[in-house]
N, C-alpha and C positions, 0 to 999 in steps of 0.2 A: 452328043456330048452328055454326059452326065452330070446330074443336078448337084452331086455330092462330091467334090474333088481334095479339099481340103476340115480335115476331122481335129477339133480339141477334146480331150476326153479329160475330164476332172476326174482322178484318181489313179492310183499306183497299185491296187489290189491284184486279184486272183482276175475280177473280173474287166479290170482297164486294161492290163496288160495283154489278154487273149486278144479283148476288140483291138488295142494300137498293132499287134502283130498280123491278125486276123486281115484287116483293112490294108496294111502296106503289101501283106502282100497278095489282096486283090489289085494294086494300084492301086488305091486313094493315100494321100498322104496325113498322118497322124502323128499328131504329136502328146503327151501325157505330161498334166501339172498335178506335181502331189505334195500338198501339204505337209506332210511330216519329211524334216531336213536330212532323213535317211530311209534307205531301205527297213522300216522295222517291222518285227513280225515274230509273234509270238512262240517261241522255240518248241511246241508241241506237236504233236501227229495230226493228221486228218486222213480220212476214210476216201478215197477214188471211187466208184464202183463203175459199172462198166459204160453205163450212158456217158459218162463224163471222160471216161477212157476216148471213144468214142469219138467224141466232140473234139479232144485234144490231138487226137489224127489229124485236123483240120490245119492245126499250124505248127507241124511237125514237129512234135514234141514227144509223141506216144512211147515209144524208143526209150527215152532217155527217161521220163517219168516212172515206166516200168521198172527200166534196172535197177532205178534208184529206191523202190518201194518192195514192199512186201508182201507174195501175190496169196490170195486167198479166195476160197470159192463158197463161202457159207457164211450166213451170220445165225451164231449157236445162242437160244435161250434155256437160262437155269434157275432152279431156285435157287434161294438165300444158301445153300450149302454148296452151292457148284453139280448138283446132278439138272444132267438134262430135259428140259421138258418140252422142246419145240424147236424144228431145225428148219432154217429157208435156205434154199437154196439158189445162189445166185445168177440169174442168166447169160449164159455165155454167147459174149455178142460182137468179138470180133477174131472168130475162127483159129484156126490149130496156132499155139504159142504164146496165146496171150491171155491173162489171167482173167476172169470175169471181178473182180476190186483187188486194188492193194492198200494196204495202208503206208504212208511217208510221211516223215518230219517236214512239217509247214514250212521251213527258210529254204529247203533242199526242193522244194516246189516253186517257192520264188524264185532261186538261183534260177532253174530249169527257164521258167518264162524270163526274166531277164535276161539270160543267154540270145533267147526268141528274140526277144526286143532290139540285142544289138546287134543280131544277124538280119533282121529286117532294118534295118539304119532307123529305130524309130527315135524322134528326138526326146528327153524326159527332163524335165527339171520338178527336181525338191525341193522343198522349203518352199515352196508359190503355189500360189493356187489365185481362183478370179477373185478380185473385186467389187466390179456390176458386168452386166451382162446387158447388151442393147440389142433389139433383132429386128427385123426389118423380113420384108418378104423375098429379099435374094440370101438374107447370111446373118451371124450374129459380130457384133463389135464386141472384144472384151478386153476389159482393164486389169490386167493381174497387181498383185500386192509388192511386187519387184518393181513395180515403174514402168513397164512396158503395156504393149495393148498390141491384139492380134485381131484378124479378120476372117472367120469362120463360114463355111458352108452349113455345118453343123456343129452342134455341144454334144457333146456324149456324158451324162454324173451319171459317173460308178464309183461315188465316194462313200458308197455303204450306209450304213443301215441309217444311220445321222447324217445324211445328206443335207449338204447345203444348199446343192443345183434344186433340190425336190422343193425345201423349204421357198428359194425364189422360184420355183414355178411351178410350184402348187399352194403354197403358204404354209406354215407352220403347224398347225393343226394336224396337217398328211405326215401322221410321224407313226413311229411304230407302237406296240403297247405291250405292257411288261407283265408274261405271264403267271407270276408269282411263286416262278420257280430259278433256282443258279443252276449252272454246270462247273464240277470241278475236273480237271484236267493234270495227270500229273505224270511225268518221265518216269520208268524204273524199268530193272531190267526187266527181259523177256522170259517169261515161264514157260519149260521146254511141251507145257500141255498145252500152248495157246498159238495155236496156230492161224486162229482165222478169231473175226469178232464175236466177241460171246458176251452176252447183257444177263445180268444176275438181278432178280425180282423179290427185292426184302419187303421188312415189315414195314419200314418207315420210307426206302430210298429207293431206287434203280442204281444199282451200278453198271459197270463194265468194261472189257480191258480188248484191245486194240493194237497188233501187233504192226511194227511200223519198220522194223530192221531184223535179221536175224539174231542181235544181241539186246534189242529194246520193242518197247510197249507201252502203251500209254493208258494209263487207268483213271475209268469217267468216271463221276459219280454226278446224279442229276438230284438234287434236293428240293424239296418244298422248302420255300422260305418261310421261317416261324418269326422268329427270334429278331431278325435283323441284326445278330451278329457282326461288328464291325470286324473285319480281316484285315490285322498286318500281316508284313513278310514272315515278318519270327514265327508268325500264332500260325500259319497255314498251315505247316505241313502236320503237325500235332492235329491240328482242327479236321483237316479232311484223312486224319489216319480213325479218326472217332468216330467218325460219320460212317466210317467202315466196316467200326466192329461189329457191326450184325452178322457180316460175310464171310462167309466158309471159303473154300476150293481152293482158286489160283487169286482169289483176289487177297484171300486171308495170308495167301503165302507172301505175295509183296507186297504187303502193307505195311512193313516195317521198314521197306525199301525209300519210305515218301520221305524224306529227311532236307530236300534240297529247296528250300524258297524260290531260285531262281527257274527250278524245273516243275512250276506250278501254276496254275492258271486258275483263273475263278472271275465267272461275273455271269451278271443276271439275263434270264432268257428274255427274247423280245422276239413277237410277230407284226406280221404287216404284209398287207396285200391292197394296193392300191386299184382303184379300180380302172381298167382301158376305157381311155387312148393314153399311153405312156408317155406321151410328148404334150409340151404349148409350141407351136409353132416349129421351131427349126432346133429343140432344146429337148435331147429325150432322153431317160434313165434305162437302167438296166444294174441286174444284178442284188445288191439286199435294199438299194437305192431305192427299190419300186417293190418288191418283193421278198419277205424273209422271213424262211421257214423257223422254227424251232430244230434243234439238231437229233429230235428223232429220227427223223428219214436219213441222214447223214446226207441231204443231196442239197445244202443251200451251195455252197462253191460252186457245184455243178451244173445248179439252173443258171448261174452264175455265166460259168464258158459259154453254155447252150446260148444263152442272150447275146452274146457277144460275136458267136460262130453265125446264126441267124440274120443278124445285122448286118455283118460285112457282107456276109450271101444277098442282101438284099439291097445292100446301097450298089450294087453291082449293075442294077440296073438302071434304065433311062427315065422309068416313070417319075409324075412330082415326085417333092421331096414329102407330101402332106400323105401322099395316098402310099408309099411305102414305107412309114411310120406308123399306119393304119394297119397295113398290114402286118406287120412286127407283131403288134401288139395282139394282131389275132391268133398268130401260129403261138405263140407264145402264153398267154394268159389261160387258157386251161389249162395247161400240162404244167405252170408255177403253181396255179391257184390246187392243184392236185397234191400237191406237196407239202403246200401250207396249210390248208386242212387235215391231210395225213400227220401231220407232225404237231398242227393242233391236239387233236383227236386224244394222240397217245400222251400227251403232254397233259391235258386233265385229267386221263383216266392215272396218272403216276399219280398225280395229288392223293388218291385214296386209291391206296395199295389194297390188294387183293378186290377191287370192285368185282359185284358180279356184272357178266356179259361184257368184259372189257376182255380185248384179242388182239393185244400187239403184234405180235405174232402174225398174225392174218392181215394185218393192216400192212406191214412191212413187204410181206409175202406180194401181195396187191401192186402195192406202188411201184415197188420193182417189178413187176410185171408189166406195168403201165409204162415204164421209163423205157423199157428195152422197145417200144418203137421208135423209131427214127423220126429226129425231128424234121 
């Protein structure tokens, strides 16, 4: 029999969802509490690439994440004017058909896994989440915020980056830290030259634009924080068309496109890498919970599934529950800790633009080389 039969996982992200689908359908039964009283989720693009493609095979979703995205096989670097000065190319790693990254609209990713969810019967309730958490050496007891209380083989916190599961069982202090930079995010249409991601290297910023549909794209812009500018809704789209005018090419084209507060995102970068064994007892994290890159690499989501794909592969079997928690955390923590220094890395050298011996470029080049082994 196996030691894990019964799974609670605290959160409703990118990465609870793959584990609750993941695990039903090895057979173990999962259930997902998520705090927030609705599906919410930031109406912007994100970047797929093909590790995470990949991983999403696992709880057949690939299919359907592809149609719905925008396939692409390069991520293009330019200067401040839009000419080219460095191209990666990205590894094609799951044979004739399928793109090596797409870009897609973030709800249109949830919808995809929530579909997953209720064709695996997984149970979910909103608005709840635990109260205390009691464990014992066969299971945990837990008191949710609704008035009920359930009885666990295992906890799964994949509540993100401000984890509460992390905070009780590691204590508060195990939190991320803020690297003194934002990222702005904004909807606009798609420029018929932008086909794949391409990052623009100014005098003050990094930008960059990110095609996510055939008629849409989403334009980043990574800033050092000076000022500490307060942002409301009104002031944003003004505020990050500013931030832009350094920039030539495809970005200088839609920049008068950023008009919509609602299709705008902005908030401050955070890291964190916890160090293994990922679990206390019978209570173990996974995803920006334990681990979280800066979004140079574009791969925090995807170490994300990886953890989650991993996991279920491994409560599969009959060993304790201590020593395949151990083992998790070993397949697992170099190739996150690979990511979060990658995206460290590039994340300081942005601070002082034009540094010398700084190779984005080469770093990005690297880490996707690094990703495309199989976990």
């Amino acid at each position: 029999m196996r030691p894990v039969e019964r799974v609670l996982i605290v959160g409703g992200g990118i990465a609870g969802m793959t584990a609750a689908t993941a695990l039903c359908r090895a057979g173990i039964a999962a259930e997902i509490v998520e705090r927030s009283p609705g599906w919410s989720v930031y109406g912007i693009g994100i970047s797929i690439q093909g590790a995470t493609l990949r991983a999403l095979q696992a709880i057949g979703v690939l299919d359907a994440v592809v149609a719905a995205g925008y396939p692409y096989s390069r991520v293009v670097a330019c200067d401040v004017e839009g000419r080219v000065t460095g191209t990666v190319e990205l590894p094609p790693l799951l044979g004739p058909g399928y793109p090596e990254c797409i870009g897609i609209m973030r709800p249109v990713l949830q919808r995809i896994l929530q579909d997953a969810l209720e064709a695996a019967h997984v149970p979910v309730r909103l608005g709840v989440t635990f109260r205390t958490m009691v464990q014992d050496d066969t299971g945990v007891t837990v008191d949710f915020t609704d008035g009920t209380c359930g009885r666990y083989d295992l906890v799964v916190g994949a509540d993100g980056i401000q984890s509460q599961v992390r905070s009780l069982i590691f204590g508060a202090d195990a939190g991320p830290e803020e690297t003194g930079q934002r990222v702005w995010r904004a909807m606009v249409p798609r420029a018929e030259t932008v086909t794949s991601r391409c990052m623009f290297f100014g005098p003050r910023n990094k930008a960059g634009c990110n095609p996510v549909s055939n008629d849409e794209m989403y334009i980043f812009l990574v800033e050092s924080m000076g000022s500490g500018e307060r942002i409301t809704d009104a002031d944003a789209p003004r505020m990050m068309r500013d931030l832009l005018a350094d920039f030539g090419g495809a970005i200088a084209q839609a920049r008068a496109s950023i008009t919509d507060p609602a299709r705008i995102a902005c908030r401050p970068i955070s890291s964190m890498l916890l160090p293994a064994p990922w679990h206390r007892g019978r209570v173990v994290l996974i995803g920006d919970a334990v681990h979280c890159p800066t979004p140079q690499m574009a791969s925090g989501a995807g170490m994300a599934v990886e953890d989650a794909i991993v996991l279920a592969e491994l409560l599969r079997e009959t060993a304790p529950v201590a020593d395949l928690l151990d083992r998790f955390a070993v397949r697992r923590f170099d190739r996150c800790k690979g990511v979060v220094v990658a995206s460290r890395t590039v994340s300081e050298w942005e601070k002082t633009p034009g540094l010398k011996g700084a190779d984005p470029v080469g770093v990005l080049a690297r880490a996707n080389a690094a990703l495309a082994v199989p976990i």
